[in-house]
C-alpha positions in Angstrom: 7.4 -43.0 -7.0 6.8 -46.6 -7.7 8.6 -48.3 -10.4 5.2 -48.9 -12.3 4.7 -45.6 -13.1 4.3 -44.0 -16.8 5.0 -40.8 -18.2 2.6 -39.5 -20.2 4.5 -37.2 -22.9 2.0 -35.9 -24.9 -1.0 -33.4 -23.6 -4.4 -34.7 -23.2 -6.2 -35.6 -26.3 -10.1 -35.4 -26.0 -9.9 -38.4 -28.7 -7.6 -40.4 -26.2 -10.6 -40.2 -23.6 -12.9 -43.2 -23.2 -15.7 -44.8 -20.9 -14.8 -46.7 -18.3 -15.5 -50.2 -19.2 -18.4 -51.7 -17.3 -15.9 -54.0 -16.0 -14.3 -52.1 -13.9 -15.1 -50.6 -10.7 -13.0 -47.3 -9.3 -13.8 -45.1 -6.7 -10.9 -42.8 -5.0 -11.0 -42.8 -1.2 -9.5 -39.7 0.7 -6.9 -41.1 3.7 -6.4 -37.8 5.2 -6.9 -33.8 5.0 -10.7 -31.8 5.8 -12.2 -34.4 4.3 -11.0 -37.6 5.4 -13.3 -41.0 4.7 -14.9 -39.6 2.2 -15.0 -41.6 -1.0 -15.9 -40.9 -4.7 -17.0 -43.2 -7.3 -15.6 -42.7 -10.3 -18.0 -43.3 -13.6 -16.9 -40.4 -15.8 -13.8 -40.3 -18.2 -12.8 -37.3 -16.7 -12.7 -36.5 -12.9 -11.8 -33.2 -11.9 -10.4 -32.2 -8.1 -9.9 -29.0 -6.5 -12.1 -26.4 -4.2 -14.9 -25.5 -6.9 -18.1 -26.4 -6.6 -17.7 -27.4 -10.1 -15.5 -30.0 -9.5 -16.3 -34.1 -9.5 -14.8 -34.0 -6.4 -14.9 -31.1 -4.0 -12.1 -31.1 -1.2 -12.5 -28.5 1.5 -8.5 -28.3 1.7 -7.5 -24.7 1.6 -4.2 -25.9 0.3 -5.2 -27.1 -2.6 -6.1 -25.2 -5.8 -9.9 -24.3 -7.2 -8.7 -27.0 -10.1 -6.1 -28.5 -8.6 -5.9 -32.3 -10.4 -7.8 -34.2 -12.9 -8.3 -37.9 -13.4 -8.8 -39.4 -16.9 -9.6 -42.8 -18.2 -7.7 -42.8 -21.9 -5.7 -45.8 -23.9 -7.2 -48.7 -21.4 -5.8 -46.6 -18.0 -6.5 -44.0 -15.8 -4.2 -41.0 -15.6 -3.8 -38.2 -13.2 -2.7 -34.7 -14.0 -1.5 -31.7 -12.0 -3.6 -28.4 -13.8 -1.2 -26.1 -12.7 -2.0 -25.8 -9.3 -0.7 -23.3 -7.4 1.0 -26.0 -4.3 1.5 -28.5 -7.4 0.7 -32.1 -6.5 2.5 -35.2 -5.4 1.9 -39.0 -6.6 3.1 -41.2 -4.7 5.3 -38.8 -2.9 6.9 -37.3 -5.8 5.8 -34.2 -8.1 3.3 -34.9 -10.6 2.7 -33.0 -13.7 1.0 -36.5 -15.4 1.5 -40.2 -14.7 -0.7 -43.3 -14.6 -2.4 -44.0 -11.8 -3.1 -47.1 -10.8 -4.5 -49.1 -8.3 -3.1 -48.1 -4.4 -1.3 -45.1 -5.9 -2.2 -42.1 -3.3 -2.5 -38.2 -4.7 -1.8 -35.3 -2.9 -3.1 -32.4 -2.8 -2.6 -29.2 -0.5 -2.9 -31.2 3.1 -5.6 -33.6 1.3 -4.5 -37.6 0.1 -6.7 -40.0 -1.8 -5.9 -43.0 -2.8 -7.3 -44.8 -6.4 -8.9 -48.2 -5.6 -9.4 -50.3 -8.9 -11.9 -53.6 -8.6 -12.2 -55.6 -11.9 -15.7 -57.3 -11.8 -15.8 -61.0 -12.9 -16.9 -61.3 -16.7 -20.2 -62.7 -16.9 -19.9 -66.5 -17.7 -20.9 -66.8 -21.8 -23.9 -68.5 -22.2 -23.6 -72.2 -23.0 
């Protein structure tokens, strides 16, 4: 795990949870597993990953749980949590239960790796 990393100590807070500012553009971009080259744009506070159909983002890795991981935008980052899944996930390499993730971190989960690309837009010049 890179030295940049955060634990996140307390459990999710639904309060915590905000939009994405429009600033900022984030998509996650599998590198390898069923799905590979796939990517996902992310627009939501929350982004759920796992088998489901429900999920955001639906991996066709049968190593990886129904709700295997979710990513959240709270407190001005994005953070990635394991839900308990049954093959737990790795960030970075190393186990995850909840960490920031940031931009070029990869997540694993099952056989499947995506990778969180962050682009901050240019603020619109003021008017003047």
């Amino acid at each position: 795990m890179s030295g940049n990393q955060t634990l996140i100590d307390e459990p999710l807070k639904v309060g915590e949870l905000t939009a994405i500012p429009d600033d900022i553009d984030a998509r996650m971009v599998v590198l390898a597993g069923p799905d590979e080259g796939k990517t996902h744009i992310i627009t939501e506070p929350v982004t759920l990953i796992g088998r489901d159909d429900d999920c955001h983002v639906v991996i066709d890795d049968p190593r990886a749980s129904a709700r295997h991981a979710m990513v959240y935008f709270a407190s001005g980052e994005f953070r990635v949590r394991d839900l308990e899944s049954t093959n737990g996930s790795l960030l970075n390499g190393s186990p995850l239960t909840e960490f920031a993730f940031h931009d070029g971190d990869d997540l694993r989960c099952g056989k499947t790796v995506i990778r969180l690309l962050v682009d901050f837009k240019d603020p619109k010049p003021a008017p003047g």
